[in-house]
SEFILUM-136427 format. One record per atom (N, C-alpha, C): residue number from 1; residue in three letters; chain; atom name; x, y, z. Coordinates in steps of 0.05 Angstrom, whole numbers, plus 5000, padded with zeros to 4 digits. Example, Ala and Ser with C-alpha at 12.3 -4.5 7.8 and 13.67 -1.06 7.14 Angstrom:
<pts>
PT  nr rest kette atom   xx   yy   zz
PT   1  ALA     A    N 5264 4886 5156
PT   1  ALA     A   CA 5246 4910 5156
PT   1  ALA     A    C 5264 4934 5156
PT   2  SER     A    N 5257 4955 5142
PT   2  SER     A   CA 5273 4979 5143
PT   2  SER     A    C 5258 5001 5157
</pts>
This chain:
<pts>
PT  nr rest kette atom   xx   yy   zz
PT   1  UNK     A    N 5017 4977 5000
PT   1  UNK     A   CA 5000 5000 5000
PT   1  UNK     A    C 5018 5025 5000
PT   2  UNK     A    N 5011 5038 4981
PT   2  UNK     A   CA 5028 5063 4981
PT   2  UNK     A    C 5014 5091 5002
PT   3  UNK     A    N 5037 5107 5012
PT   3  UNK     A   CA 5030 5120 5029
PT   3  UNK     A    C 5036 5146 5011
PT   4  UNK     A    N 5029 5165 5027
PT   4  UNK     A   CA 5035 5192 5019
PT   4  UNK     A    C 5058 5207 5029
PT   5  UNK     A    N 5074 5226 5016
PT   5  UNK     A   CA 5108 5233 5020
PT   5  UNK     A    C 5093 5253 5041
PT   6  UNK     A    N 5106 5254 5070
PT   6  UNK     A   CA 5109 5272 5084
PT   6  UNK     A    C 5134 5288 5096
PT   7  UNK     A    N 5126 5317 5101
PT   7  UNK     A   CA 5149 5326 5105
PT   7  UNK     A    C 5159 5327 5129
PT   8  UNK     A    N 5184 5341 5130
PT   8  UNK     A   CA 5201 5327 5155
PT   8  UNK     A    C 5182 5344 5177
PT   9  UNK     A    N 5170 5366 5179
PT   9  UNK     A   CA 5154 5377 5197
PT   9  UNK     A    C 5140 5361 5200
PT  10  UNK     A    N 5128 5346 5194
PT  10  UNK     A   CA 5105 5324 5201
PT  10  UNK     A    C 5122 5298 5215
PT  11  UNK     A    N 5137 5293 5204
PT  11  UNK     A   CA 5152 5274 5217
PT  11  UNK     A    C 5158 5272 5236
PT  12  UNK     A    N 5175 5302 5248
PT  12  UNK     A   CA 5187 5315 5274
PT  12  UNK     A    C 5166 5314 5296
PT  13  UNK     A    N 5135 5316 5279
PT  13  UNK     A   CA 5110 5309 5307
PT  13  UNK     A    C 5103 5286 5321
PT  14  UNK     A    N 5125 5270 5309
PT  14  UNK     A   CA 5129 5239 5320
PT  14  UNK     A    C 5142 5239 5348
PT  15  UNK     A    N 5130 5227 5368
PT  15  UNK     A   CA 5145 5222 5386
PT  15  UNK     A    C 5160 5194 5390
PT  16  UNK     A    N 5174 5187 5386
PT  16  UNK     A   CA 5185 5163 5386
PT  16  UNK     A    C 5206 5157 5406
PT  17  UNK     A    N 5202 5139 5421
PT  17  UNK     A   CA 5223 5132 5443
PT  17  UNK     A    C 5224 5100 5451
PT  18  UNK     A    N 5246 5090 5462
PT  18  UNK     A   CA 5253 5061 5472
PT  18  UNK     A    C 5236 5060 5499
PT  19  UNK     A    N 5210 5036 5497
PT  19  UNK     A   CA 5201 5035 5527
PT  19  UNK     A    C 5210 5001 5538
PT  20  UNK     A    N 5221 4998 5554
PT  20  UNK     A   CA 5216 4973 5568
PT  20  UNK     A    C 5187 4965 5576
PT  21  UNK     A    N 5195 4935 5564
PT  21  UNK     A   CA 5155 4921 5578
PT  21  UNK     A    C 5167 4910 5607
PT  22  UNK     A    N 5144 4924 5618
PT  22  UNK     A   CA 5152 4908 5646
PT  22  UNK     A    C 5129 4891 5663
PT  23  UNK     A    N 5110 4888 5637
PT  23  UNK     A   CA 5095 4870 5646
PT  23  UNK     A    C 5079 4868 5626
PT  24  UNK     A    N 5063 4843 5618
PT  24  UNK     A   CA 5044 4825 5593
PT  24  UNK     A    C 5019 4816 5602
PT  25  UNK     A    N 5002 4825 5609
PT  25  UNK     A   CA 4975 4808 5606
PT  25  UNK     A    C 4953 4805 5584
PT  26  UNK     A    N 4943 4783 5584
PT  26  UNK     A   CA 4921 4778 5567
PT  26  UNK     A    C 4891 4791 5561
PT  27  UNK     A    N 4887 4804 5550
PT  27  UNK     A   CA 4852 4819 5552
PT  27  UNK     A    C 4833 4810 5549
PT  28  UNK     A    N 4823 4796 5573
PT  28  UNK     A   CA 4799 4787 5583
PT  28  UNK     A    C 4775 4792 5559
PT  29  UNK     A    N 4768 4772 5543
PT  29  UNK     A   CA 4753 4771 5517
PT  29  UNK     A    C 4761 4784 5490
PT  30  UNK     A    N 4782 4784 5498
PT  30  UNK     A   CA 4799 4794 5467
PT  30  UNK     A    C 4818 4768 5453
PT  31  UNK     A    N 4812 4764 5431
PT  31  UNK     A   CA 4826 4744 5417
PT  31  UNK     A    C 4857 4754 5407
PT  32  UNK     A    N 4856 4778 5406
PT  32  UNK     A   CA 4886 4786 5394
PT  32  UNK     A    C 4900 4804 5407
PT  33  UNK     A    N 4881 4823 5434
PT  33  UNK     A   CA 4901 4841 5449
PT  33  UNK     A    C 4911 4825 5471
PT  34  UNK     A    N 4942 4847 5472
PT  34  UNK     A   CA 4954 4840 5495
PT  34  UNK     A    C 4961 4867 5513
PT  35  UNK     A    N 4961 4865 5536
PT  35  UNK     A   CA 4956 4892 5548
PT  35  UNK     A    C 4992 4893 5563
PT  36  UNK     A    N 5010 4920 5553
PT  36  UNK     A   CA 5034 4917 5569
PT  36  UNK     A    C 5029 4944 5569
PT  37  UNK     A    N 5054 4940 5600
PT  37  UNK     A   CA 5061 4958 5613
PT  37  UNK     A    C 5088 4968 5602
PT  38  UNK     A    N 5086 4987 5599
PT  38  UNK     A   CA 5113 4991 5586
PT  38  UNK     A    C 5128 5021 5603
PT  39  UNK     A    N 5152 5016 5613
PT  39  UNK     A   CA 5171 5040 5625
PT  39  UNK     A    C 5181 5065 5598
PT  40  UNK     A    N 5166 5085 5600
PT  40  UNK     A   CA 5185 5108 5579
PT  40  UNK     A    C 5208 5121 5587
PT  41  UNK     A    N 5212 5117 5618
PT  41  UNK     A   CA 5222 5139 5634
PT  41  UNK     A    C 5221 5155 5649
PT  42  UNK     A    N 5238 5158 5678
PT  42  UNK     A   CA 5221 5185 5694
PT  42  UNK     A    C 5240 5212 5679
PT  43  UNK     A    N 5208 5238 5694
PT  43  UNK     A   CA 5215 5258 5676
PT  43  UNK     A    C 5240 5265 5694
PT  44  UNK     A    N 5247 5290 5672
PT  44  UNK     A   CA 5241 5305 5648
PT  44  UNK     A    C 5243 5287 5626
PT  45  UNK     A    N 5255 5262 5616
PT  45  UNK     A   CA 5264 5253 5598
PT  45  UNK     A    C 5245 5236 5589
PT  46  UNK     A    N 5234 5212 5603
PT  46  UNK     A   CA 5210 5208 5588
PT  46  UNK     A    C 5177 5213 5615
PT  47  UNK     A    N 5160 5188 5603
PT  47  UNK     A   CA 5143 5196 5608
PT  47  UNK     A    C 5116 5185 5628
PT  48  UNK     A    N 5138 5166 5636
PT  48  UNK     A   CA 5135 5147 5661
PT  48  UNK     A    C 5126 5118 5653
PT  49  UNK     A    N 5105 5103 5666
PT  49  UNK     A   CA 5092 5085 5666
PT  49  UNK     A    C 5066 5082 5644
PT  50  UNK     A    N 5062 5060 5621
PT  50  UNK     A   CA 5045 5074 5606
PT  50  UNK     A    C 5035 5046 5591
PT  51  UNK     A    N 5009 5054 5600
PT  51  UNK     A   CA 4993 5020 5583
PT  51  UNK     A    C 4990 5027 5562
PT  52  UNK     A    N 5002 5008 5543
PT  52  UNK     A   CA 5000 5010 5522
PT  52  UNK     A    C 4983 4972 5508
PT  53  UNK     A    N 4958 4978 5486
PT  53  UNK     A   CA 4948 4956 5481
PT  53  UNK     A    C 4961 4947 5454
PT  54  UNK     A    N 4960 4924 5446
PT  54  UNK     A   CA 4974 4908 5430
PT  54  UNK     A    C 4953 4885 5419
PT  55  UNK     A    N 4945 4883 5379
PT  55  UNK     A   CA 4939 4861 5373
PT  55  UNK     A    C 4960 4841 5368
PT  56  UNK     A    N 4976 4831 5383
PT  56  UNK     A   CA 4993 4809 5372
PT  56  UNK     A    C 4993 4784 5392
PT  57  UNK     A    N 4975 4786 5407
PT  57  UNK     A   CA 4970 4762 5427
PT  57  UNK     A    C 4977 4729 5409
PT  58  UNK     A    N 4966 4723 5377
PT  58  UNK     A   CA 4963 4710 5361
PT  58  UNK     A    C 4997 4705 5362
PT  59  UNK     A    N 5028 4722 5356
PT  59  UNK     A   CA 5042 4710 5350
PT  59  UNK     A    C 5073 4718 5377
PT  60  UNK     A    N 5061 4725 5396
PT  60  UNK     A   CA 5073 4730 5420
PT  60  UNK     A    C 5068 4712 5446
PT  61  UNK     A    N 5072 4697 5463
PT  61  UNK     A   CA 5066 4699 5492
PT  61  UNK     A    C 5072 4713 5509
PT  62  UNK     A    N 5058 4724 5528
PT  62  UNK     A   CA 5070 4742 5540
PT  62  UNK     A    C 5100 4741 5553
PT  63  UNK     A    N 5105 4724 5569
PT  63  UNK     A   CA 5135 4715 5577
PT  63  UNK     A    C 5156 4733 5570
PT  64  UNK     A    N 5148 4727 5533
PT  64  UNK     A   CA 5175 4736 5507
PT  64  UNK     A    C 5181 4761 5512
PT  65  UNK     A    N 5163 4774 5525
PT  65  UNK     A   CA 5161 4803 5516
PT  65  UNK     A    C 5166 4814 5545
PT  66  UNK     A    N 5167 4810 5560
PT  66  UNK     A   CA 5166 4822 5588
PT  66  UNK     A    C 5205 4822 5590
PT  67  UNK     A    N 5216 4840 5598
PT  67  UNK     A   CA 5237 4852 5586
PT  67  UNK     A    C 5250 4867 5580
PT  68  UNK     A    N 5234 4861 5544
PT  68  UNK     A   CA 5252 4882 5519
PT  68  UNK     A    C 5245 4903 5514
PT  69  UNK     A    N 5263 4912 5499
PT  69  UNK     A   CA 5255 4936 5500
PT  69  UNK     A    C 5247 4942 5467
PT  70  UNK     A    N 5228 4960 5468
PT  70  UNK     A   CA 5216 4961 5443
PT  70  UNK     A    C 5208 4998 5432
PT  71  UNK     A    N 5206 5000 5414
PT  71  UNK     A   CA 5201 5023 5401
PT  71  UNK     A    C 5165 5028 5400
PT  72  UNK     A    N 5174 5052 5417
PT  72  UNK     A   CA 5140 5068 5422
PT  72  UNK     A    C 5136 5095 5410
PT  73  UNK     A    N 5118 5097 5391
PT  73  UNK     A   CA 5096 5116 5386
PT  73  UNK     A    C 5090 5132 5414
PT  74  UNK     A    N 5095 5142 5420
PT  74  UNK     A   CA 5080 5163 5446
PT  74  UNK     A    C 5064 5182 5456
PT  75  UNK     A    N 5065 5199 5430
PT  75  UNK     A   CA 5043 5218 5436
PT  75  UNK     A    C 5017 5210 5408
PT  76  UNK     A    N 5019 5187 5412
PT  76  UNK     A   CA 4993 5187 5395
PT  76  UNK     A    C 4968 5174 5418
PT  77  UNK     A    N 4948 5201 5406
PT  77  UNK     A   CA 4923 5204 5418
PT  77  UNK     A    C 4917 5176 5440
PT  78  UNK     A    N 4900 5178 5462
PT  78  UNK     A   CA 4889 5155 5472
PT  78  UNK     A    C 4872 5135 5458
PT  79  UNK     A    N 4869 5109 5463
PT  79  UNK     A   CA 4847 5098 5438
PT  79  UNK     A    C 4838 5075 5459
PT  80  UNK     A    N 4805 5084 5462
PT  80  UNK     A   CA 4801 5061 5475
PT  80  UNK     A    C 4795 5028 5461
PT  81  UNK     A    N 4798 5003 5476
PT  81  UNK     A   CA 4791 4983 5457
PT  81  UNK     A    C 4794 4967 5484
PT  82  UNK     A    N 4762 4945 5471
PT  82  UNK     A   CA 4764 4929 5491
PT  82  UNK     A    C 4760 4938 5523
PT  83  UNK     A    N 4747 4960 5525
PT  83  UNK     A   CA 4739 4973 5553
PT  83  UNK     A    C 4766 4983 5565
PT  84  UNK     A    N 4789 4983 5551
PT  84  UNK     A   CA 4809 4991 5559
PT  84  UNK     A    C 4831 5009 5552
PT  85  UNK     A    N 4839 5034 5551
PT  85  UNK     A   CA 4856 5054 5541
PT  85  UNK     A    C 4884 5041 5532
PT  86  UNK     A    N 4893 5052 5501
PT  86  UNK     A   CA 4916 5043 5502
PT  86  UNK     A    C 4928 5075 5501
PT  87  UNK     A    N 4953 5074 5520
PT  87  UNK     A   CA 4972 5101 5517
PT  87  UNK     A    C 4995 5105 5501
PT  88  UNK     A    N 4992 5094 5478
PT  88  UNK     A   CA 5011 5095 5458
PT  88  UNK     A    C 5010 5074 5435
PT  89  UNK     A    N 5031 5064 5425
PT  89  UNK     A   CA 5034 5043 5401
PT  89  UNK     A    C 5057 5036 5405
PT  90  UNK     A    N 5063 5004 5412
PT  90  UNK     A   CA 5089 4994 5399
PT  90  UNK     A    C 5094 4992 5376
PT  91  UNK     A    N 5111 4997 5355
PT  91  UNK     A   CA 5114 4987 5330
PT  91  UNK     A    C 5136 4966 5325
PT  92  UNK     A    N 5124 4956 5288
PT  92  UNK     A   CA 5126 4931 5296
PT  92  UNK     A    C 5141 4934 5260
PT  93  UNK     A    N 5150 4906 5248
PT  93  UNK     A   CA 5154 4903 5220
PT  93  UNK     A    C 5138 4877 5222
PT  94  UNK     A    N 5116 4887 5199
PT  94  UNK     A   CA 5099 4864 5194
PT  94  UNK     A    C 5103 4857 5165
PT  95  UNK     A    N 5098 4825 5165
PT  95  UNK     A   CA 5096 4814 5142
PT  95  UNK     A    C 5062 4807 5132
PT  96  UNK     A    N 5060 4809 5107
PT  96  UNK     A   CA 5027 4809 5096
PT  96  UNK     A    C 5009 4828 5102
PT  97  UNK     A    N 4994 4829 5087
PT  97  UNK     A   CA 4964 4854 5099
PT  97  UNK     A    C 4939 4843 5102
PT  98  UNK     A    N 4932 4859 5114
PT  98  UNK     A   CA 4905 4851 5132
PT  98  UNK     A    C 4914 4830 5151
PT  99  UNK     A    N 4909 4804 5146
PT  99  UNK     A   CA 4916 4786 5172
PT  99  UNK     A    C 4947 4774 5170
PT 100  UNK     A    N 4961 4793 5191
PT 100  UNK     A   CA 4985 4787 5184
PT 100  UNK     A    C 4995 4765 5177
PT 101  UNK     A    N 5025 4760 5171
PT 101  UNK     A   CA 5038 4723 5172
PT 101  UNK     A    C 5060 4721 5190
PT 102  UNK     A    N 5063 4748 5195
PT 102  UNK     A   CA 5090 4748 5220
PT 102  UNK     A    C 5095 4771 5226
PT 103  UNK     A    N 5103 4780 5253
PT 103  UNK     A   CA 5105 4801 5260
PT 103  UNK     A    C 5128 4803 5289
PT 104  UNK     A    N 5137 4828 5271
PT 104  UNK     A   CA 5179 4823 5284
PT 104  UNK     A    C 5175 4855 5305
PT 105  UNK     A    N 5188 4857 5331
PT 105  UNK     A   CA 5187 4872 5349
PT 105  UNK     A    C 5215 4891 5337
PT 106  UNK     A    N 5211 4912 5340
PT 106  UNK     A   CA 5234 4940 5337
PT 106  UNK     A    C 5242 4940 5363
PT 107  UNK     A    N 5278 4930 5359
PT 107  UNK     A   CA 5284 4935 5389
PT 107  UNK     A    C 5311 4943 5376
PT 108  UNK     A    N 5314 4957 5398
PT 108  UNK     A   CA 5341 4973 5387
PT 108  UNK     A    C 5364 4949 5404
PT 109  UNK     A    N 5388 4951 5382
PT 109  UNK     A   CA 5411 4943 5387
PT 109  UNK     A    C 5426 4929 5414
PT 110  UNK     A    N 5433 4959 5425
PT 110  UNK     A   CA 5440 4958 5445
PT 110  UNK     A    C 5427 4974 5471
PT 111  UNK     A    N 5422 4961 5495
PT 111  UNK     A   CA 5402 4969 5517
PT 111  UNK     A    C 5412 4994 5517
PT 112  UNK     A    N 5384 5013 5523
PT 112  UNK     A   CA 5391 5046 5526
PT 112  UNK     A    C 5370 5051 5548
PT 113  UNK     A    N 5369 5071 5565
PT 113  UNK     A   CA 5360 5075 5589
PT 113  UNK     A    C 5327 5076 5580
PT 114  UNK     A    N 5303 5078 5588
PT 114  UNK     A   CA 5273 5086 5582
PT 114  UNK     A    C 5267 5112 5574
PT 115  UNK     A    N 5251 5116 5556
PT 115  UNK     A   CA 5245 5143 5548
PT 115  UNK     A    C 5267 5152 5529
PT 116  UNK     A    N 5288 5136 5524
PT 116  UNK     A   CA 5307 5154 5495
PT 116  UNK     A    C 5298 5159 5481
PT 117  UNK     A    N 5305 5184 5460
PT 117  UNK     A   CA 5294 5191 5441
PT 117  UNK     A    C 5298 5170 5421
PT 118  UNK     A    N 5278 5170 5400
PT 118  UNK     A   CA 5288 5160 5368
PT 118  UNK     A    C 5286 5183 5359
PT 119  UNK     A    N 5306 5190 5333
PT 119  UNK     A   CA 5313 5207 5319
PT 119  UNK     A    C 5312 5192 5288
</pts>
C-alpha cells in the first residue's frame, strides 16, 4: 500500500522513544490484544509508566516480551479498545496485509536507558 510523502515537519511530530515492557497480560475477551506495561522513563526525559494495548497476542506469549525493550509511538492520541485505554503504540515490522503472517518487534541494538529519544 502506498503511502503519501510527508514532510520532515510532520515527521518531527512523531514522538518516538525506547520503552521497556515490564509486564504482559492477556485481555479478558479479546482474541488478539495483549495489554503491556511499558517503562518510557522518569521525567524530564521520558514519560513514566504507560499502558499501552497490542493486537499480537496470536504470535507473541507474553513471557517473550516482558523485558525488551521496544520502540513506542508516544504521543499518539488515547484509543480506547476492549473497555480499555491504550497510551501509545508499539511498532512493529509486519509481514502480509490485513491478517498478518508474521510480526517482528523493533528493538534497538544495544540496551539504552527508558524514554530515549528516536531520531
Amino acid at each position: 500500500m502506498e503511502k503519501p510523502v510527508i514532510s520532515y515537519s510532520d515527521f518531527s511530530k512523531l514522538d518516538l522513544r525506547i520503552g521497556t515492557v515490564l509486564e504482559v497480560k492477556e485481555v479478558e475477551g479479546s482474541e488478539k490484544l495483549l495489554e503491556l506495561s511499558v517503562d518510557l522513563g522518569d521525567p524530564p526525559v521520558g514519560e513514566g509508566k504507560r499502558t499501552i494495548l497490542s493486537g499480537i497476542k496470536n504470535f507473541f506469549k507474553p513471557e517473550e516480551i516482558v523485558g525488551l525493550q521496544v520502540l513506542v509511538l508516544a504521543n499518539l492520541e488515547t484509543k480506547r479498545m476492549a473497555g480499555k485505554e491504550s497510551e501509545g503504540m508499539v511498532l512493529m515490522a509486519v509481514e502480509g496485509e490485513g491478517e498478518f503472517e508474521k510480526i517482528v518487534l523493533l528493538v534497538p541494538q544495544d540496551k539504552v536507558p527508558p524514554g530515549t529519544g528516536v531520531f
